[in-house]
C-alpha positions as CSV (number, residue, x, y, z in Angstrom):
1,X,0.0,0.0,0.0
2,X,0.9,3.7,-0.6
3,X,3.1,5.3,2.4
4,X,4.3,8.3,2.6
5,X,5.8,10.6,5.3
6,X,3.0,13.0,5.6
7,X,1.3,9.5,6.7
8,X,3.4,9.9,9.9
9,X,1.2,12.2,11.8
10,X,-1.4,9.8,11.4
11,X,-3.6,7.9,13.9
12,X,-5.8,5.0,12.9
13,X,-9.8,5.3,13.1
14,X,-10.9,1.2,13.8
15,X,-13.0,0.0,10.8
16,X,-14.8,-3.1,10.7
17,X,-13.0,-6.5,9.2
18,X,-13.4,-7.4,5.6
19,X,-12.7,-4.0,4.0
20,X,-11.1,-4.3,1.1
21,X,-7.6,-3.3,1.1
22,X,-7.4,-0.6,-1.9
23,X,-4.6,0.3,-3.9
24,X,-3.1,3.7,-3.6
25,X,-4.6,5.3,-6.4
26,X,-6.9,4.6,-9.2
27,X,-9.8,5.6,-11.5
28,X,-12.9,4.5,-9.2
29,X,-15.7,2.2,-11.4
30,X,-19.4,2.7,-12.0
31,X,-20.3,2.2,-8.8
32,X,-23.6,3.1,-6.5
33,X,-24.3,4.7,-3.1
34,X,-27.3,6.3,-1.8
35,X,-29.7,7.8,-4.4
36,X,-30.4,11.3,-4.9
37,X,-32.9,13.4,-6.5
38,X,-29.8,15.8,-8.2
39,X,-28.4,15.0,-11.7
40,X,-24.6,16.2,-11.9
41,X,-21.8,15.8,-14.8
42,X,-19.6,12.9,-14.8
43,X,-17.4,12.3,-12.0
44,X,-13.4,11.4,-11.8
45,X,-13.1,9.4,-8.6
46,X,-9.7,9.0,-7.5
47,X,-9.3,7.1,-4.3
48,X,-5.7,7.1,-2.1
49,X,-5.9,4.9,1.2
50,X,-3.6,4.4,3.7
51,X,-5.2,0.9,6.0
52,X,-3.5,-1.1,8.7
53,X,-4.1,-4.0,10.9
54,X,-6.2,-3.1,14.0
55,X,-6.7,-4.7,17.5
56,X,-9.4,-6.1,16.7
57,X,-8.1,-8.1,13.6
58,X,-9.7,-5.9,11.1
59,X,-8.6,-3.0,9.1
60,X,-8.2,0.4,9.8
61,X,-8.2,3.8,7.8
62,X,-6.3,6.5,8.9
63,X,-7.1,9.8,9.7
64,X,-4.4,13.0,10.5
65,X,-3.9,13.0,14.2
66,X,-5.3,16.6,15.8
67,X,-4.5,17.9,18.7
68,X,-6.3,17.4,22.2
69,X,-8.2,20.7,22.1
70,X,-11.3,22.8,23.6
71,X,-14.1,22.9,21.3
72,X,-13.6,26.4,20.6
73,X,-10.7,25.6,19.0
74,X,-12.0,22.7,16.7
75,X,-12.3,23.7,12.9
76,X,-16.0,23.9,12.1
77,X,-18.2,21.9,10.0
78,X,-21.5,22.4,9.2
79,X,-24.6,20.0,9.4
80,X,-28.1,20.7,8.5
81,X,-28.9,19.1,11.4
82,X,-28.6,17.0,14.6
83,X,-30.9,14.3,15.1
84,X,-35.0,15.0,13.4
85,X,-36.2,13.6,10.5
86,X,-33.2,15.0,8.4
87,X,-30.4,15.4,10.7
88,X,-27.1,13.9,11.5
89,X,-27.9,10.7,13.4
90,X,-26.9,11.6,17.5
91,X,-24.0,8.6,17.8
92,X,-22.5,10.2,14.2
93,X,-23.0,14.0,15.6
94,X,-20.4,12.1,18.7
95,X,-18.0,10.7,16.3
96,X,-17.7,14.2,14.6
97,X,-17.4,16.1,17.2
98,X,-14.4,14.6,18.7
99,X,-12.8,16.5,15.8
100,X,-14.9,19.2,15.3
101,X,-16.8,22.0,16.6
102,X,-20.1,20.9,14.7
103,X,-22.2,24.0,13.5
104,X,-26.0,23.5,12.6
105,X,-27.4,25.3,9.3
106,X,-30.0,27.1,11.8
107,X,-26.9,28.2,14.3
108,X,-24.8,29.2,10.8
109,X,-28.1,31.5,10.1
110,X,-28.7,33.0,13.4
111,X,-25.3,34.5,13.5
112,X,-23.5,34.5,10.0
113,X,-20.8,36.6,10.3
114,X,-19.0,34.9,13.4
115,X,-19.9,31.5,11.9
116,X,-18.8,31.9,8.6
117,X,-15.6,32.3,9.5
118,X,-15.3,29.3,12.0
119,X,-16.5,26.5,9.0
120,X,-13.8,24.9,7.2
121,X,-15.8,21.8,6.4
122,X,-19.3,20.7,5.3
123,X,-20.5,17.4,6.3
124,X,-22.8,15.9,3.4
125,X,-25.9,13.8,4.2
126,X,-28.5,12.7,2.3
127,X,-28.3,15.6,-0.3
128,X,-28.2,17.7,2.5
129,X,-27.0,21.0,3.5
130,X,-27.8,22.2,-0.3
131,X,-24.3,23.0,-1.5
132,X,-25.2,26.2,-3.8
133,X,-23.0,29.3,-4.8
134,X,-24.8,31.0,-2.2
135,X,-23.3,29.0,0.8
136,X,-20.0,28.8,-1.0
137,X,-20.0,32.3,-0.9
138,X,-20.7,32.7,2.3
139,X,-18.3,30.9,3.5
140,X,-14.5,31.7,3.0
141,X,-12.7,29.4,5.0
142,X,-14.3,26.7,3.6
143,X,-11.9,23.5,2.4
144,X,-13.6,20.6,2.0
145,X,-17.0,19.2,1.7
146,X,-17.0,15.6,3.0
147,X,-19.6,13.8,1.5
148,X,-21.5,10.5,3.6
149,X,-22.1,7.9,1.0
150,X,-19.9,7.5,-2.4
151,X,-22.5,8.9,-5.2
152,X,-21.8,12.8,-5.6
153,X,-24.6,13.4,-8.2
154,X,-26.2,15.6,-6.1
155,X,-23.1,17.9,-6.1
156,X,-22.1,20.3,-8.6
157,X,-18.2,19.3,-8.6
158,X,-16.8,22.1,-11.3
159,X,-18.5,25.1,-9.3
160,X,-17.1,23.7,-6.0
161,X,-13.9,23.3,-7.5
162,X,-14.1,26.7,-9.0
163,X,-14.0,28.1,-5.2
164,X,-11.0,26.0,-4.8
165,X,-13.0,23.6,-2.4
166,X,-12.4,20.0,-2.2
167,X,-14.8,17.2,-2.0
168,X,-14.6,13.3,-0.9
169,X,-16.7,10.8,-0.6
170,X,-16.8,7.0,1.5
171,X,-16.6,4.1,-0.7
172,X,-14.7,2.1,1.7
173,X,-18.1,1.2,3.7
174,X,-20.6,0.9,0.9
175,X,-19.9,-2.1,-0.9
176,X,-20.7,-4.8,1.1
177,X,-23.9,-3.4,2.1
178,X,-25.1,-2.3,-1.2
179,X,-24.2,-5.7,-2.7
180,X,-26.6,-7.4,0.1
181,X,-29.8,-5.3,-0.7
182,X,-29.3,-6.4,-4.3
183,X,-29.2,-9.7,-3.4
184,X,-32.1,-9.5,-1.3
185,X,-34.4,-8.2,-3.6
186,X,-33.2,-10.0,-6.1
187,X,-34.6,-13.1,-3.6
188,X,-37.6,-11.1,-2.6
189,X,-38.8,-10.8,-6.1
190,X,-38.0,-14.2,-7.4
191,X,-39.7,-15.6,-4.3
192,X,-42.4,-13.1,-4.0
193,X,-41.5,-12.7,-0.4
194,X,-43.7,-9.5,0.0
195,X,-46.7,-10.6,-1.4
196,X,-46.0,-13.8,0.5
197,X,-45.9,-12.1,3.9
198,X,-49.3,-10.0,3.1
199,X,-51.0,-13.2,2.7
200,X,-49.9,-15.3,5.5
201,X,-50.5,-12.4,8.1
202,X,-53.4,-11.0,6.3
203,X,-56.9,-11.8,8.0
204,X,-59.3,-12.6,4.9
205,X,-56.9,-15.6,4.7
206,X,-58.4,-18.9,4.6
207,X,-56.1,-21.2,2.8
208,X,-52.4,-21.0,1.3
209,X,-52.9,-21.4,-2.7
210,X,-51.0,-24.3,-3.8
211,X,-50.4,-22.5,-7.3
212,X,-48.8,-19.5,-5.7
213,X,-45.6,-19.7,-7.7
214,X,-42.5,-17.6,-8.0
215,X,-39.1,-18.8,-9.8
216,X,-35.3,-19.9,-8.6
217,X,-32.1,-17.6,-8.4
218,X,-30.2,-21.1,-8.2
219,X,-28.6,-21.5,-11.2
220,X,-30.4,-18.5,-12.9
221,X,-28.3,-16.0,-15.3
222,X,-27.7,-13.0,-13.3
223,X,-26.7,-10.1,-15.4
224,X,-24.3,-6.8,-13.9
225,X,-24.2,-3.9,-15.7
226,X,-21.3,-1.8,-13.7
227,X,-19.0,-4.0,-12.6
228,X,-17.1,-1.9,-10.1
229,X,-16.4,-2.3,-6.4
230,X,-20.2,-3.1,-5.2
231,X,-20.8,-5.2,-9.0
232,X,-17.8,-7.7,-8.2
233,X,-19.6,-8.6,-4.6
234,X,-22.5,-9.1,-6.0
235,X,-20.9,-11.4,-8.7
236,X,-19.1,-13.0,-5.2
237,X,-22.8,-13.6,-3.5
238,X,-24.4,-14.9,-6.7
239,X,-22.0,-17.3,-7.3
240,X,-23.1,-19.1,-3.9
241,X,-26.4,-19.7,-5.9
242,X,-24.4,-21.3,-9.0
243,X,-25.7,-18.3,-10.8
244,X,-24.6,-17.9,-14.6
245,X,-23.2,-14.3,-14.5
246,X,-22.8,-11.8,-17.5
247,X,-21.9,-8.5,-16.7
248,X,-21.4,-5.3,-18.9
249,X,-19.1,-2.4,-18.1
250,X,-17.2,0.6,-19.4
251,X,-13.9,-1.5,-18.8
252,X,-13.3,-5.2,-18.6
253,X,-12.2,-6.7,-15.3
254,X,-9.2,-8.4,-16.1
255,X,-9.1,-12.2,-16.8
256,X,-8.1,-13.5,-13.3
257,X,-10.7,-11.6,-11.6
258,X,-13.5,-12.9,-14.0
259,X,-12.5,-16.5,-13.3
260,X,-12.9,-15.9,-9.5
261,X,-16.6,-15.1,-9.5
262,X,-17.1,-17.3,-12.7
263,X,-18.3,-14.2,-14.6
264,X,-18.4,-13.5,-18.2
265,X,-18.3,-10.1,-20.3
266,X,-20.7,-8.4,-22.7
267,X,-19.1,-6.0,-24.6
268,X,-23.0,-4.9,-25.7
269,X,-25.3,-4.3,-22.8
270,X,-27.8,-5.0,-25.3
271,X,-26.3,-9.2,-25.3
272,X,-26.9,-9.0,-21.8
273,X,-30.4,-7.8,-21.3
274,X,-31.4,-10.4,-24.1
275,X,-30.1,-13.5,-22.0
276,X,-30.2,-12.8,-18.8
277,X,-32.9,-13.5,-16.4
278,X,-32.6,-11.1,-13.7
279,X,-30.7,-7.5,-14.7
280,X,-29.0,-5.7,-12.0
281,X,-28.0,-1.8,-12.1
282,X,-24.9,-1.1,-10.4
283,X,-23.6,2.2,-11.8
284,X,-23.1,5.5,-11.2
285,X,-25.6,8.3,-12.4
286,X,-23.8,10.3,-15.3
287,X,-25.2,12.2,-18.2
288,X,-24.6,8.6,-20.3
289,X,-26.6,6.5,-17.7
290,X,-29.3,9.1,-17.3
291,X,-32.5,7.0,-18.4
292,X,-29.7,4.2,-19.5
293,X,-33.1,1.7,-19.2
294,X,-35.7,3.1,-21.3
295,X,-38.6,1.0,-23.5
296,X,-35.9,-0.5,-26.1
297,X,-33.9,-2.3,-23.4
298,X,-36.7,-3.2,-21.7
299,X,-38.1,-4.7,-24.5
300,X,-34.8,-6.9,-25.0
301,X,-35.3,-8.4,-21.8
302,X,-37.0,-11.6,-21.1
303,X,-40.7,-11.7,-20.5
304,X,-40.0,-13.8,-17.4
305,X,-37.0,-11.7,-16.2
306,X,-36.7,-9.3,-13.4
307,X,-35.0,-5.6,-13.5
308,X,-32.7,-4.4,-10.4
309,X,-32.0,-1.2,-9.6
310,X,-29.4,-0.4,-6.6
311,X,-28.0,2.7,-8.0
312,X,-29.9,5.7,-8.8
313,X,-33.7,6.1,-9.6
314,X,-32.7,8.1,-13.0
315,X,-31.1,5.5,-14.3
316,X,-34.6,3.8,-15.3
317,X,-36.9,6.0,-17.7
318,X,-39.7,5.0,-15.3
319,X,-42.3,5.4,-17.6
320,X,-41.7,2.9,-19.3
321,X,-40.9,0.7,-16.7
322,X,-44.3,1.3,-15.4
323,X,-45.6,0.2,-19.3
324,X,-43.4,-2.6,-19.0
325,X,-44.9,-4.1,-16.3
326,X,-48.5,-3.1,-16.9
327,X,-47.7,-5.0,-20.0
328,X,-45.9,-8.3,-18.9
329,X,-43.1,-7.0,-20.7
330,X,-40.9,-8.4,-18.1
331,X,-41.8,-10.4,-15.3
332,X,-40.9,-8.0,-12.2
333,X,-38.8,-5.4,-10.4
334,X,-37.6,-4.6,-7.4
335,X,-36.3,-0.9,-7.0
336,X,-34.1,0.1,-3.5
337,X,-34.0,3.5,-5.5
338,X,-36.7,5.6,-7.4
339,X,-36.9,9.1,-8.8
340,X,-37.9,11.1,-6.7
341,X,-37.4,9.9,-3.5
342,X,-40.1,9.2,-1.7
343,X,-42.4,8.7,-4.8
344,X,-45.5,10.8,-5.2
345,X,-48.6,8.8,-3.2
346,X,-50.6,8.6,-6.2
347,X,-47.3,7.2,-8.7
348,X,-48.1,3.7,-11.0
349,X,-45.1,2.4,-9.4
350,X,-46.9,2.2,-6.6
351,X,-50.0,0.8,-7.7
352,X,-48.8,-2.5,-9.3
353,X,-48.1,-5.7,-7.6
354,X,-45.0,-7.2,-9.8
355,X,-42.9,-4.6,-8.0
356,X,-40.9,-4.5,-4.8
357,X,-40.0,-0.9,-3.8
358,X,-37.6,-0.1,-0.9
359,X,-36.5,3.5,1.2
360,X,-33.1,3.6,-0.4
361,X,-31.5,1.3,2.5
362,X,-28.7,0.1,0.7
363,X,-26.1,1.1,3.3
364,X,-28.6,1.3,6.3
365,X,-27.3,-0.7,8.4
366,X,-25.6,0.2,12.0
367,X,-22.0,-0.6,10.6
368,X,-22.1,1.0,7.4
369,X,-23.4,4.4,8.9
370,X,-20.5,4.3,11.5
371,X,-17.7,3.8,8.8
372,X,-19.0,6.1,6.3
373,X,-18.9,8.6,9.2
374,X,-15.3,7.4,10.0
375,X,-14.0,7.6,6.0
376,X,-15.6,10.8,6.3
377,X,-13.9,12.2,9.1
378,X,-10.8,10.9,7.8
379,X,-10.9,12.6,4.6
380,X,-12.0,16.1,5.9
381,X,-9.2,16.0,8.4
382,X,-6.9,14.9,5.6
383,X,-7.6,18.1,3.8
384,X,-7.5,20.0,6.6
385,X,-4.1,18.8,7.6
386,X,-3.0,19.2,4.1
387,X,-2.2,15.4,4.0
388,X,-2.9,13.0,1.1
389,X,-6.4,12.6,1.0
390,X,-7.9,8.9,1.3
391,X,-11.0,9.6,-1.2
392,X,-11.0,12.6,-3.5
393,X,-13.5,13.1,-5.7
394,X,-12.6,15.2,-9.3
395,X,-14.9,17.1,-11.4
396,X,-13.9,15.9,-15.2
């Protein structure tokens, strides 16, 4: 791994075991976080890490060491919030501020012109604070805006860069998690778990149907299209079902790494779609994968396949998904992101019963939240510091 003296300050922040130990620098693949309702330019993601055993046998990332000071003294960041429906979850707010003095959007308002100049850093969640020229303006300290999830779609990367602000983003703790929702709805719909459950627990029920039917995974063909970081574990997973897998992506994986998983390019998505019988959308939202699914790929597919989306909601012209299942054009779907999130009440998405629809929970889980928090931290302090930065996201 990359070391470097400026590495020497450093003090390790404990992640969980079975991180993947990433190479010092490299062009970061289609890959998907947590969805957002913002459409941005394509991104360059550039990723430098610096991890070490830990204590507890796993891996660690490392963050610059600060000093032991009073919280006065603690470079700012701001946060929409801490704790409510939108806020920055209480036991994250802790983990930030044992480097920083955290500063809420409403306490930045009340008083602008002492606060302004205490923010060095923005911490990103969910879309929110709303990084416009206006804030940037506002604040001229400002260094870095550290982003909490690895899609930065939402952010407009050339106009931050034009105030000579950084931003990063945590693709360390996404993978694993993001790879397990696709697998589960990928078993949800083939197995019609959630119409399953409605029946057994609903109280008009009298008998189980013995024609109630859904199809196997084991053995299926299991198409990827973007086979980066969170692709390549779900290739791993399907594998354990003795899944045929195709996958499609702007690069090939090279030949060693498609033996391990047993997977199998198409250099045409178009090859994929045709044979596979469940699709799985792992890439990131650019201008080329806006609406990437639209009616004429949808009509490639399978009537008896299923389309999975753990990206970004844009990435699907949902129109025509909605036709598409109306229609029997394909057998199912199960979405863990739409567009926009939450969808309207009264959407057709939410009216048909070949669908599985989920609250963007791809990385919801109690150890993904910490260590995006941690890669996070890690990066702002990086910038701050002036130290190479673990995961630096480029405007191209």
């Amino acid at each position: 791994m990359f070391r470097s003296k400026a590495f020497s300050l450093l003090k390790p922040i404990s992640l969980m075991s079975g991180q993947p130990n990433l190479a010092y620098k490299f062009i970061h693949p289609a890959i998907a976080s947590h969805g957002h309702r913002c459409h941005r330019g394509s991104v360059d993601y550039r990723q430098r890490y610096k991890t070490c055993p830990s204590s507890a046998g796993g891996r660690t990332i490392s963050a610059p060491q600060t000093k032991v000071m009073a919280e006065e003294e603690l470079p700012g960041v701001l946060v929409l919030d801490v704790g409510g429906t939108h806020g920055v979850l209480e036991n994250l707010a802790a983990l930030l501020k044992e480097h920083f003095r955290l500063i809420t959007m409403k306490e930045f308002l009340e008083n602008k012109k002492e606060m302004s100049k205490k923010i060095q850093s923005v911490f990103v969640l969910e879309c929110r604070p709303n990084i416009d020229q206006e804030l940037l303006e506002s604040l001229p300290n400002l260094k870095v805006i550290g982003n909490f999830g690895v899609g930065v779609d939402h952010l407009d990367l050339k106009m931050i860069s034009n105030f000579g602000v950084k931003v990063t983003n945590t693709p360390h703790a996404v993978a694993d998690p993001t790879a397990d929702i696709g697998i589960a709805l990928m078993l949800a719909s083939a197995r019609r778990l959630v119409e399953g459950c409605q029946i057994a627990v609903s109280p008009d029920t009298k008998y189980f149907a013995v024609d109630w039917l859904g199809v196997e995974v084991t053995r299926a063909t299991l198409g990827i299209i973007g086979m980066g970081s969170i692709g390549y574990k779900v290739a791993q997973r399907a594998r354990a079902f003795d899944m045929r897998i195709l996958y499609h992506n702007r690069n090939r994986r090279r030949k060693e790494e498609e033996e391990a998983v047993g997977a199998h390019y198409c250099e045409k998505m178009e090859d994929l779609l045709q044979q596979s019988d469940f699709v799985m959308l792992v890439v990131n939202l650019t201008p080329e994968t806006h609406r990437l699914i639209g009616k004429k790929e949808l009509g490639l597919m399978k009537p008896t396949a299923t389309l999975i989306n753990i990206s970004r909601g844009a990435v699907i012209d949902q129109d025509a998904l909605v036709e598409a299942l109306q229609n029997k054009v394909i057998r199912a779907a199960a979405l863990d992101v739409t567009y926009p999130e939450p969808l309207p009440r009264d959407h057709p998405l939410l009216k048909l019963n070949n669908i599985i629809i989920t609250p963007h929970i791809g990385t919801a889980t109690v150890r993904a939240s910490r260590m995006m928090a941690e890669e996070a931290i890690a990066n702002m302090l990086a910038v701050l510091n002036g130290q190479p930065i673990p995961s630096e996201v480029f405007p191209k």
